[in-house]
N, CA, C and O atoms as a GROMACS GRO file, in nm:
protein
  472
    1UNK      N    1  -0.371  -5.031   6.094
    1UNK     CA    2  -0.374  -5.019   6.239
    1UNK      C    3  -0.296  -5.131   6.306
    1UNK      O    4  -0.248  -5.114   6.419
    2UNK      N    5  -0.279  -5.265   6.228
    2UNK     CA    6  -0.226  -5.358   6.303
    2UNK      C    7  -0.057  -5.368   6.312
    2UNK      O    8   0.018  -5.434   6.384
    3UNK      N    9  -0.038  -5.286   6.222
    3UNK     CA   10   0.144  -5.251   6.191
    3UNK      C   11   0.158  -5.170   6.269
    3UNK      O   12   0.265  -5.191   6.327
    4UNK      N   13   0.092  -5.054   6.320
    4UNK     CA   14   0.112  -4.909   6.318
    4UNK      C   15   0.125  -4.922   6.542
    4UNK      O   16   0.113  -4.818   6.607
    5UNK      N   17   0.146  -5.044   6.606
    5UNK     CA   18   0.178  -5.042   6.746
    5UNK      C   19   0.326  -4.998   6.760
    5UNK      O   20   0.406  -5.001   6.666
    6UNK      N   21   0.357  -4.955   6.895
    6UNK     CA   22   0.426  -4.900   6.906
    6UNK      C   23   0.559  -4.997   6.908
    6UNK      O   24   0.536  -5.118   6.909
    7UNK      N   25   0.719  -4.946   6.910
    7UNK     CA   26   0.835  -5.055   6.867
    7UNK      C   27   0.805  -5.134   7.034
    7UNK      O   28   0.774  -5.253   7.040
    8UNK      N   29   0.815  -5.080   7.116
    8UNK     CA   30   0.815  -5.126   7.263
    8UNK      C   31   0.722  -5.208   7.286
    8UNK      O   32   0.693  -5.205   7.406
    9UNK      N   33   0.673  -5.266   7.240
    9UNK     CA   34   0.550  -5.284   7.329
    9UNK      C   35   0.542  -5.510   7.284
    9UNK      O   36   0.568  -5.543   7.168
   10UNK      N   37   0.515  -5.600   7.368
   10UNK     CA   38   0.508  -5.734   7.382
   10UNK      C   39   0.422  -5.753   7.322
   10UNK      O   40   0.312  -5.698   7.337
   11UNK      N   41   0.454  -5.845   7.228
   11UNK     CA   42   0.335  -5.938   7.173
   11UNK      C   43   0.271  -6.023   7.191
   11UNK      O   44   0.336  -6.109   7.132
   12UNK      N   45   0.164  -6.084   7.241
   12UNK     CA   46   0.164  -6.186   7.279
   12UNK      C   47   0.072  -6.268   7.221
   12UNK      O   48  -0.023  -6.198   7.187
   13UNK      N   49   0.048  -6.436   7.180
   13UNK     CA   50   0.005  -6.517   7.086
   13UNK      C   51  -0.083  -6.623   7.189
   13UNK      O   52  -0.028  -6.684   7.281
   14UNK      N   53  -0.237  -6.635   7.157
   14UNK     CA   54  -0.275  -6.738   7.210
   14UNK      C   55  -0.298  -6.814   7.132
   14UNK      O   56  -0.368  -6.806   7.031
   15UNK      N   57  -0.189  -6.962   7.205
   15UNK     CA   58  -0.189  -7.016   7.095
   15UNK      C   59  -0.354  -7.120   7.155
   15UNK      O   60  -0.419  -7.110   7.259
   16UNK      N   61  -0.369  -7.207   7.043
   16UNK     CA   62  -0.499  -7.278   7.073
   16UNK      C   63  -0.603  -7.231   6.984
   16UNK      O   64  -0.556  -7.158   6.897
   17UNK      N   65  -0.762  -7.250   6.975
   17UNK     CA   66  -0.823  -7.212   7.026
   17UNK      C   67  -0.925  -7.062   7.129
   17UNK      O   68  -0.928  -7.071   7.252
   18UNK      N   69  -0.996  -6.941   7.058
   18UNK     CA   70  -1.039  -6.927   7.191
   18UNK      C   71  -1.175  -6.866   7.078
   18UNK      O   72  -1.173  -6.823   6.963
   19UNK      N   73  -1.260  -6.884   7.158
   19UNK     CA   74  -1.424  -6.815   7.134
   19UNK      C   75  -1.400  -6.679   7.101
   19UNK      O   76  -1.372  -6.593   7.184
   20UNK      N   77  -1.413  -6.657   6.966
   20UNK     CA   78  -1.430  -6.536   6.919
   20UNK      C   79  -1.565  -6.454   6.961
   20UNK      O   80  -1.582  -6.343   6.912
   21UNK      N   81  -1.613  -6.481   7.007
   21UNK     CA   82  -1.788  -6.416   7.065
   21UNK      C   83  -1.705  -6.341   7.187
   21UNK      O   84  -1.721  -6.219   7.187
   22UNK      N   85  -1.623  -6.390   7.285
   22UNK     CA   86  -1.568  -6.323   7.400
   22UNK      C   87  -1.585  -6.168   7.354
   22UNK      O   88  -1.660  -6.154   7.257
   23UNK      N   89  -1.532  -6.060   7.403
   23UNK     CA   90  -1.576  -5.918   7.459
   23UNK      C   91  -1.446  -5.857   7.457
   23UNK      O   92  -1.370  -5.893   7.367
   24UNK      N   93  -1.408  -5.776   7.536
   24UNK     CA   94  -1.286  -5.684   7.579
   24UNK      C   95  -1.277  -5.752   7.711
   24UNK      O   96  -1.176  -5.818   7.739
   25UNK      N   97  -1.409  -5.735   7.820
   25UNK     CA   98  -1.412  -5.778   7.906
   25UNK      C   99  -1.358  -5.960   7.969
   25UNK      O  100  -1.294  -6.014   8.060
   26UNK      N  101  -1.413  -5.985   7.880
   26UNK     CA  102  -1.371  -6.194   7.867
   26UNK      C  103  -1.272  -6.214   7.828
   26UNK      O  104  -1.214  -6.313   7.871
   27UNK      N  105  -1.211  -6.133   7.733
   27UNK     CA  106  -1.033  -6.145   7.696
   27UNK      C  107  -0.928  -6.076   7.781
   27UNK      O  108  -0.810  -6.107   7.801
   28UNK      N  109  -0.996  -5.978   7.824
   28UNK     CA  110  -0.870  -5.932   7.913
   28UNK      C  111  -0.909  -6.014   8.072
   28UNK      O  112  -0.826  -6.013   8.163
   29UNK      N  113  -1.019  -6.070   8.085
   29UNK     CA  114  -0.989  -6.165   8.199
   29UNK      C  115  -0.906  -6.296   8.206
   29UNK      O  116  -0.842  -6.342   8.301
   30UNK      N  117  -0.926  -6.353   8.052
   30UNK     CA  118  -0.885  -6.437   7.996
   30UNK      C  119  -0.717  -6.444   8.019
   30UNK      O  120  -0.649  -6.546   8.034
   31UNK      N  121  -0.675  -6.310   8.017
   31UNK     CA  122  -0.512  -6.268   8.034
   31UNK      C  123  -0.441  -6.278   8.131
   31UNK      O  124  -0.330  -6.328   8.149
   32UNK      N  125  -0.531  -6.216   8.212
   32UNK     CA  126  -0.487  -6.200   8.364
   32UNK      C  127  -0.546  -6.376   8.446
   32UNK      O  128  -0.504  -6.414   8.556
   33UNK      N  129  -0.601  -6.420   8.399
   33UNK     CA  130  -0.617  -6.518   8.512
   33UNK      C  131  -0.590  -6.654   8.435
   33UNK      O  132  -0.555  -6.757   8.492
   34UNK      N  133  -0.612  -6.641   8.288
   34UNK     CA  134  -0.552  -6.808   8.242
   34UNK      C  135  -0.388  -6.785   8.200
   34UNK      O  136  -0.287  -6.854   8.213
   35UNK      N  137  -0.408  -6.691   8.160
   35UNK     CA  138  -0.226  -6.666   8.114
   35UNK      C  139  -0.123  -6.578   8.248
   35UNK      O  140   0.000  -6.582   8.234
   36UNK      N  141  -0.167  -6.525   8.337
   36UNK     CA  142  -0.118  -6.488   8.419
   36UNK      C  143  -0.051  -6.348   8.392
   36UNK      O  144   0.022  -6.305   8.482
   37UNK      N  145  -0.071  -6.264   8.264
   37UNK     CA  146  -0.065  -6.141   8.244
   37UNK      C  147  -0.123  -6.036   8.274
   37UNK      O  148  -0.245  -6.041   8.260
   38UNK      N  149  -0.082  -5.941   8.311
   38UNK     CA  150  -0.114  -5.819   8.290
   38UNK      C  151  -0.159  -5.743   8.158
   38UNK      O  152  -0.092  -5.669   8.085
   39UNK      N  153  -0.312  -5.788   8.145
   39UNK     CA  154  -0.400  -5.668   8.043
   39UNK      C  155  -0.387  -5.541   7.992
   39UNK      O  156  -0.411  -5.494   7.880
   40UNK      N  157  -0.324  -5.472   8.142
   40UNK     CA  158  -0.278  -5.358   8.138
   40UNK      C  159  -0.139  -5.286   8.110
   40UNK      O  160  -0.106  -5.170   8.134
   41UNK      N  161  -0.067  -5.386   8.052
   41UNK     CA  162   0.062  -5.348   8.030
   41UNK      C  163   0.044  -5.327   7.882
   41UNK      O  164  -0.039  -5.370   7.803
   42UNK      N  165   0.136  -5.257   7.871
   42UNK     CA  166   0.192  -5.220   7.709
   42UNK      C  167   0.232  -5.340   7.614
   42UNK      O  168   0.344  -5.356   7.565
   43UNK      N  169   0.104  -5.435   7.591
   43UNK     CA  170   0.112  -5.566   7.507
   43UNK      C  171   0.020  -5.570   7.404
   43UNK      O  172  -0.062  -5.480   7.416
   44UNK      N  173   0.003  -5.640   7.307
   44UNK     CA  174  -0.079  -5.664   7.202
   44UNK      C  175  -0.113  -5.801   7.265
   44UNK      O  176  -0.029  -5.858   7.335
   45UNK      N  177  -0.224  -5.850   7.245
   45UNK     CA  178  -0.234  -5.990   7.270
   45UNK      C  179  -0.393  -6.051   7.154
   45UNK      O  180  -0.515  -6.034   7.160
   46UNK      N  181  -0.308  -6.118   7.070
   46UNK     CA  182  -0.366  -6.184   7.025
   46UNK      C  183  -0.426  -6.320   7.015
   46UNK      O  184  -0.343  -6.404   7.050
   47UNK      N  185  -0.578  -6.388   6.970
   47UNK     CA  186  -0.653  -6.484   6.989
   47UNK      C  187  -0.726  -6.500   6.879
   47UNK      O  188  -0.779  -6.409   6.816
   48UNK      N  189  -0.731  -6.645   6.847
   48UNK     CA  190  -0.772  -6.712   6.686
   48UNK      C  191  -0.923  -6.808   6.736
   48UNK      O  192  -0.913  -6.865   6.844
   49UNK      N  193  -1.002  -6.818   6.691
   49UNK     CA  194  -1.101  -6.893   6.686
   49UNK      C  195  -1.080  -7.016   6.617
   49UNK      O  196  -0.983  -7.014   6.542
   50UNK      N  197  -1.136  -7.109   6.622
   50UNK     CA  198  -1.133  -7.245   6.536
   50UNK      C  199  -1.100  -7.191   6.366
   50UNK      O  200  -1.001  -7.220   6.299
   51UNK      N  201  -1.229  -7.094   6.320
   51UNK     CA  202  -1.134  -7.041   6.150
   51UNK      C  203  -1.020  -6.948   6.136
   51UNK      O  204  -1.027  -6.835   6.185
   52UNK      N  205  -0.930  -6.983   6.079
   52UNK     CA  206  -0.832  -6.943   6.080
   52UNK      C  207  -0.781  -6.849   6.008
   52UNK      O  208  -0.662  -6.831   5.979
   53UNK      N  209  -0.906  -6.770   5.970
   53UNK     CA  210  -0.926  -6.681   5.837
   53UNK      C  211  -0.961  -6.558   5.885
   53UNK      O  212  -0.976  -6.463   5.808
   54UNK      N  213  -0.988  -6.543   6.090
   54UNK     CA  214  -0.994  -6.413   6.163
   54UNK      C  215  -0.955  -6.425   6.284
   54UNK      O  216  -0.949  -6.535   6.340
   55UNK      N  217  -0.923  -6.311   6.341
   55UNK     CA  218  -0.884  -6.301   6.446
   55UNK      C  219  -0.878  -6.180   6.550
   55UNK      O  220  -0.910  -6.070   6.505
   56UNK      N  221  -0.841  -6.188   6.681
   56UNK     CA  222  -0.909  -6.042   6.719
   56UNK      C  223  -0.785  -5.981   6.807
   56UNK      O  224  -0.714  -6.073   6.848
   57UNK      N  225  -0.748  -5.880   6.839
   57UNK     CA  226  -0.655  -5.842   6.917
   57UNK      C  227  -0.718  -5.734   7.006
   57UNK      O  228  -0.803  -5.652   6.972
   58UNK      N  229  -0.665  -5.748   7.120
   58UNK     CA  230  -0.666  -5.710   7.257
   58UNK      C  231  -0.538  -5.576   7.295
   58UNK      O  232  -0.418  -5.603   7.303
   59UNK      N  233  -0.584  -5.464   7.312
   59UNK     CA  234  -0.452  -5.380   7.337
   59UNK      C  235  -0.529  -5.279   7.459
   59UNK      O  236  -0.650  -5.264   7.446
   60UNK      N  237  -0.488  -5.237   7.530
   60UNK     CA  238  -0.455  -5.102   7.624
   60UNK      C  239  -0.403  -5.001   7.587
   60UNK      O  240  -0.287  -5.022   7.552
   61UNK      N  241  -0.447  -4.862   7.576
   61UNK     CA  242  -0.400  -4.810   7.508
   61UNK      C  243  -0.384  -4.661   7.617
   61UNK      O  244  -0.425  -4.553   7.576
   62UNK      N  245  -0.330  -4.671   7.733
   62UNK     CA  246  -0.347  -4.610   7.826
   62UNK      C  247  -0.468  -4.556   7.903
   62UNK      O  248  -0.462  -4.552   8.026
   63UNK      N  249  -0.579  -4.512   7.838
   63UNK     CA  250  -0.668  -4.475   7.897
   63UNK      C  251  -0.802  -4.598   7.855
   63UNK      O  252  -0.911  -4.573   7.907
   64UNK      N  253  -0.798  -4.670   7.805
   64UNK     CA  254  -0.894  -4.828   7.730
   64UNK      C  255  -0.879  -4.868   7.652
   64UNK      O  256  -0.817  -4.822   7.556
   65UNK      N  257  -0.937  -4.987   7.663
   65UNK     CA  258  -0.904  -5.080   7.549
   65UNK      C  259  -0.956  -5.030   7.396
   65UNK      O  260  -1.036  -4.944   7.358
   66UNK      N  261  -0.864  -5.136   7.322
   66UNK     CA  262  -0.918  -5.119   7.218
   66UNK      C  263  -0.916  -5.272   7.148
   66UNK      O  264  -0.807  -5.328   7.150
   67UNK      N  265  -0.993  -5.320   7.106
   67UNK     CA  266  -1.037  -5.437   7.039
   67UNK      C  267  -1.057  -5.459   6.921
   67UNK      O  268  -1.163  -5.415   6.876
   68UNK      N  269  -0.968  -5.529   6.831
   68UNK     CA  270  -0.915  -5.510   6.682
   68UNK      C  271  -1.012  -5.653   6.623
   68UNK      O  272  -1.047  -5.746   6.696
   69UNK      N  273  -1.036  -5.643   6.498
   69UNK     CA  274  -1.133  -5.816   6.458
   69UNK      C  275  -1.069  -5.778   6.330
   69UNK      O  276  -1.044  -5.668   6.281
   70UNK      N  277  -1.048  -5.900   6.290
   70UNK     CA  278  -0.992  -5.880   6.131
   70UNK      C  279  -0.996  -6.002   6.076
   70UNK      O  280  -0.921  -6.089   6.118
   71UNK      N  281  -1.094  -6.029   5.963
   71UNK     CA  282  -1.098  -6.131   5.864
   71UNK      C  283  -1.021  -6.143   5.733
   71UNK      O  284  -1.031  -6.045   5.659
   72UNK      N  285  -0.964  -6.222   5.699
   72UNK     CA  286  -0.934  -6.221   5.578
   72UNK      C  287  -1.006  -6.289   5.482
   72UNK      O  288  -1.072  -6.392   5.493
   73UNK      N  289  -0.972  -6.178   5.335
   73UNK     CA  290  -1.079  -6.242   5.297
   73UNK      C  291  -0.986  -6.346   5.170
   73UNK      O  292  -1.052  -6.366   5.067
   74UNK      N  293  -0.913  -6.379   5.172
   74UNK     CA  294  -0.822  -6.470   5.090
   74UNK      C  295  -0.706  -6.509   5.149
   74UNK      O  296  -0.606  -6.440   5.164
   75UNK      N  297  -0.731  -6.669   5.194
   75UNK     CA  298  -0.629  -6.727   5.249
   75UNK      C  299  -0.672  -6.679   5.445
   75UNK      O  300  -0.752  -6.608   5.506
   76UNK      N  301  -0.589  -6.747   5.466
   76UNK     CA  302  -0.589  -6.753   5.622
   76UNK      C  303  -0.445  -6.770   5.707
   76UNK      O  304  -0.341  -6.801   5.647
   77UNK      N  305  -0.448  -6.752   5.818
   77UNK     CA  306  -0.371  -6.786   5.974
   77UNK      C  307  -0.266  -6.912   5.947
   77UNK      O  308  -0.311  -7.018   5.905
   78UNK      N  309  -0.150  -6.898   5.969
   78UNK     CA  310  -0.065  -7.029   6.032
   78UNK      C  311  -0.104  -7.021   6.206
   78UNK      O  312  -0.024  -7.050   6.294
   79UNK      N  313  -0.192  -6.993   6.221
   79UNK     CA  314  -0.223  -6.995   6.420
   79UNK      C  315  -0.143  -7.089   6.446
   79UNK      O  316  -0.181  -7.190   6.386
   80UNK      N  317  -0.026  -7.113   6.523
   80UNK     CA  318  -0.003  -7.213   6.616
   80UNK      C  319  -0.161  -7.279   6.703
   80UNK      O  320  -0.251  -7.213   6.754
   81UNK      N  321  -0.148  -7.413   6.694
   81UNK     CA  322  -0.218  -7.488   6.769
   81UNK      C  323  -0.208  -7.577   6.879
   81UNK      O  324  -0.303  -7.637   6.928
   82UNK      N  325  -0.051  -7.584   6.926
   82UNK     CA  326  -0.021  -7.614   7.009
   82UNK      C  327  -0.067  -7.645   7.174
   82UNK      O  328  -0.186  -7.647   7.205
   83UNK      N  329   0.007  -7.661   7.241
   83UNK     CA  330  -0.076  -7.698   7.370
   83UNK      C  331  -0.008  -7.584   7.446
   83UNK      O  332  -0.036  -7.573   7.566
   84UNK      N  333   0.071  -7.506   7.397
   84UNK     CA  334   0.119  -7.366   7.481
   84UNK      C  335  -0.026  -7.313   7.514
   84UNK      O  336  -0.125  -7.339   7.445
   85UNK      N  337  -0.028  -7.228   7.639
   85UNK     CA  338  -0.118  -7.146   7.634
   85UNK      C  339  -0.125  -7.024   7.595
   85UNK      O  340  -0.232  -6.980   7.553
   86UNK      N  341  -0.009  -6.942   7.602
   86UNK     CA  342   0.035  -6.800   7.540
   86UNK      C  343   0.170  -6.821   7.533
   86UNK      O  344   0.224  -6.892   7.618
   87UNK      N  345   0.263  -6.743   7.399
   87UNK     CA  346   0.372  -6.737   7.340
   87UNK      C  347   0.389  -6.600   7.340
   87UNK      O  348   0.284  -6.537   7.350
   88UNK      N  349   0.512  -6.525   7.329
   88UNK     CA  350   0.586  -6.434   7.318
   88UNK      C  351   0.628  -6.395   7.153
   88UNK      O  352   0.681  -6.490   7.095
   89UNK      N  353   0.618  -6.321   7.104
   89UNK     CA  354   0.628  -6.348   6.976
   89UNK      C  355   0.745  -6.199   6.943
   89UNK      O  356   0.753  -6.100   7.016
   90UNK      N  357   0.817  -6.222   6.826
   90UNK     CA  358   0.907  -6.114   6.808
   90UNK      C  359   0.810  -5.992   6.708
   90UNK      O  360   0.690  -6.002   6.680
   91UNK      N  361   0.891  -5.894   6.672
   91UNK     CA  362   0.840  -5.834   6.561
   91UNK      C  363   0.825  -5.895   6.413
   91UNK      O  364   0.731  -5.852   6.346
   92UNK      N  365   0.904  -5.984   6.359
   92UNK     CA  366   0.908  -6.092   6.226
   92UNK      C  367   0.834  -6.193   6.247
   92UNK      O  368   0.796  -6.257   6.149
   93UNK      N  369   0.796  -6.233   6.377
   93UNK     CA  370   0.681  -6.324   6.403
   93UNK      C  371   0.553  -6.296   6.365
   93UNK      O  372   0.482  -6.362   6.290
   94UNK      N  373   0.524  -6.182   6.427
   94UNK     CA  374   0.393  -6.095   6.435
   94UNK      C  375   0.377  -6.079   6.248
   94UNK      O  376   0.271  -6.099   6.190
   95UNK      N  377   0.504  -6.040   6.182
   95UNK     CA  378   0.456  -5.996   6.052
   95UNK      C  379   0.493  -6.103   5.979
   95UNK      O  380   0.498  -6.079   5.858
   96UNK      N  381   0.529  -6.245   6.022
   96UNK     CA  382   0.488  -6.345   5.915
   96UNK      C  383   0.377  -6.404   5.916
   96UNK      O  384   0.337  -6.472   5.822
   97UNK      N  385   0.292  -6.379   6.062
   97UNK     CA  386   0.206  -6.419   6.096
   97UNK      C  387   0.087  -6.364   6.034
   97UNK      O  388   0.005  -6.445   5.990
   98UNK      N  389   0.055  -6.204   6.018
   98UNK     CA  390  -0.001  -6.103   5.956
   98UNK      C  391  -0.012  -6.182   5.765
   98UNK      O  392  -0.112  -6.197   5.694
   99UNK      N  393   0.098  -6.207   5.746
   99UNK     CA  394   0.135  -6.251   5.596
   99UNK      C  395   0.051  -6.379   5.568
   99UNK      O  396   0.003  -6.385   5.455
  100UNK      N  397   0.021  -6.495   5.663
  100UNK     CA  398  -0.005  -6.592   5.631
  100UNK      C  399   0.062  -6.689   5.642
  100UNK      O  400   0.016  -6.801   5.620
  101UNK      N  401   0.175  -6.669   5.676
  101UNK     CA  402   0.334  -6.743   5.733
  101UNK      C  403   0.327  -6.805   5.884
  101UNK      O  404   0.279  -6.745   5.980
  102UNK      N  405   0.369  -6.909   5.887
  102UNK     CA  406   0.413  -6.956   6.027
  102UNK      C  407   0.529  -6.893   6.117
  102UNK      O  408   0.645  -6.874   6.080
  103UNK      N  409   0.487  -6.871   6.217
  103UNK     CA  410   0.581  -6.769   6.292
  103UNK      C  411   0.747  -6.849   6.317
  103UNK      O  412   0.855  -6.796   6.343
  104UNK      N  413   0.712  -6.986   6.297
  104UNK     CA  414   0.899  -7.031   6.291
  104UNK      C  415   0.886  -7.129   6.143
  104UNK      O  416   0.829  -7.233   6.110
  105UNK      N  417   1.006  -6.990   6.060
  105UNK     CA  418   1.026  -7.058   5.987
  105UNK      C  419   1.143  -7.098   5.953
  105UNK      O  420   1.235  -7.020   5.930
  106UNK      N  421   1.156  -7.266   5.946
  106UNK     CA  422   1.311  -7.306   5.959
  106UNK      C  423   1.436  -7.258   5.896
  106UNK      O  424   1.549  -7.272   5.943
  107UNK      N  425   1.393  -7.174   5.739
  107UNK     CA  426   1.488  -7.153   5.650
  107UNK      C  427   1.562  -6.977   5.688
  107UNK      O  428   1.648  -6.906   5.635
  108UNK      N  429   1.503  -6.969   5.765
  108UNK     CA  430   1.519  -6.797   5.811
  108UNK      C  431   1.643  -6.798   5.907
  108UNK      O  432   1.658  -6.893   5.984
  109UNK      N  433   1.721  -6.709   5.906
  109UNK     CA  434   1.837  -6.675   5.941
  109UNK      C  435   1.800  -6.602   6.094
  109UNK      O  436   1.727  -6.504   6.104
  110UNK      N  437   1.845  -6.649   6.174
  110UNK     CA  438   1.827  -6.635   6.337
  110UNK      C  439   1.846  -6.470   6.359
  110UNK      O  440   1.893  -6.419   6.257
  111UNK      N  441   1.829  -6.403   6.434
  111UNK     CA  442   1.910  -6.297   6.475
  111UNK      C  443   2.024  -6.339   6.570
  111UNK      O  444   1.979  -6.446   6.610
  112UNK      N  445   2.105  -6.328   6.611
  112UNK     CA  446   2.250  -6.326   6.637
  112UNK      C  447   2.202  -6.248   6.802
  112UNK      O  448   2.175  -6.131   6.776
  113UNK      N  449   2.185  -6.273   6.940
  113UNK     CA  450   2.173  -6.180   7.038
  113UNK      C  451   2.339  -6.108   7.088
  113UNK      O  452   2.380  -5.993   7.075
  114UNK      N  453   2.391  -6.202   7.133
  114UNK     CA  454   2.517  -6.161   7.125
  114UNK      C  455   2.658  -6.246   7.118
  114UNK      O  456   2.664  -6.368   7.131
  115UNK      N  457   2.721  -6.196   7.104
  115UNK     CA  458   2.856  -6.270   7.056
  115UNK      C  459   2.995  -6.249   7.174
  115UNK      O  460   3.013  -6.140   7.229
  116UNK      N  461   3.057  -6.332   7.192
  116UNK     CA  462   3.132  -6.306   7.331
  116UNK      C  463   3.299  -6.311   7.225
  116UNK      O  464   3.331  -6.407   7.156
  117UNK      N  465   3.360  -6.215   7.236
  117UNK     CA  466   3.500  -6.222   7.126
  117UNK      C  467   3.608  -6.250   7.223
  117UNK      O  468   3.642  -6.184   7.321
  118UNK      N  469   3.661  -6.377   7.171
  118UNK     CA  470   3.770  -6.383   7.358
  118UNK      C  471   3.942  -6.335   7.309
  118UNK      O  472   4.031  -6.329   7.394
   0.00000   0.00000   0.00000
C-alpha cells in the first residue's frame, strides 16, 4: 500500500519528532497549522515518533482520510532529525527512506533538471 500512491501526488517528511498516539484528526491539524499545508491536497505526509522502527502516514484520498502505521520489524528509519519542520521529498527519497536509507545520499548521481545548450 505504501508504494502503490499515485505518480502525482507530494510527499511530504516531518522531519523531527511527533507523538505517534496523535489521530487523523491531530495530524492533519498538525499540517495545516504547524506546517502550513493543505491536508487536503493530493500529498502523502509522513511522521516518525522518537523509535525509529515505525511510522505513520497521513493521506486524503478524495472522499477521507486514510491513516497508514507501519512497524518494522528488523532494522529501522534514517528519519531526518533535523530542525526543518516539514521537507519535500522526491520519489527515490521516499523509497530509500522505505529501505532504511537516508534520503540524501552523497554517492548517488543527481538527476540532471535541465540543461541550457548555447
Amino acid at each position: 500500500m505504501l508504494r502503490s500512491f499515485p505518480d502525482d501526488i507530494a510527499i511530504y517528511i516531518a522531519c523531527g519528532y511527533t507523538d505517534l498516539r496523535k489521530g487523523i484528526d491531530s495530524l492533519a491539524y498538525l499540517v495545516k497549522h504547524e506546517f502550513d499545508l493543505d491536508p487536503f491536497s493530493p500529498a502523502l505526509f509522513l511522521f516518525c515518533g522518537r523509535r525509529a522502527d515505525r511510522f505513520k502516514a497521513l493521506y486524503w484520498d478524495e472522499n477521507g482520510f486514510l491513516l497508514l502505521y507501519k512497524r518494522f520489524e528488523t532494522g529501522s528509519l534514517q528519519w531526518p532529525r533535523t530542525a526543518d519542520a516539514v521537507r519535500c521529498l522526491n520519489r527515490q527519497q521516499y523509497r530509500w527512506l522505505l529501505e532504511g536509507l537516508r534520503i540524501e545520499q552523497p554517492k548517488a548521481i543527481a538527476p540532471i533538471q535541465s540543461i541550457e545548450l548555447g
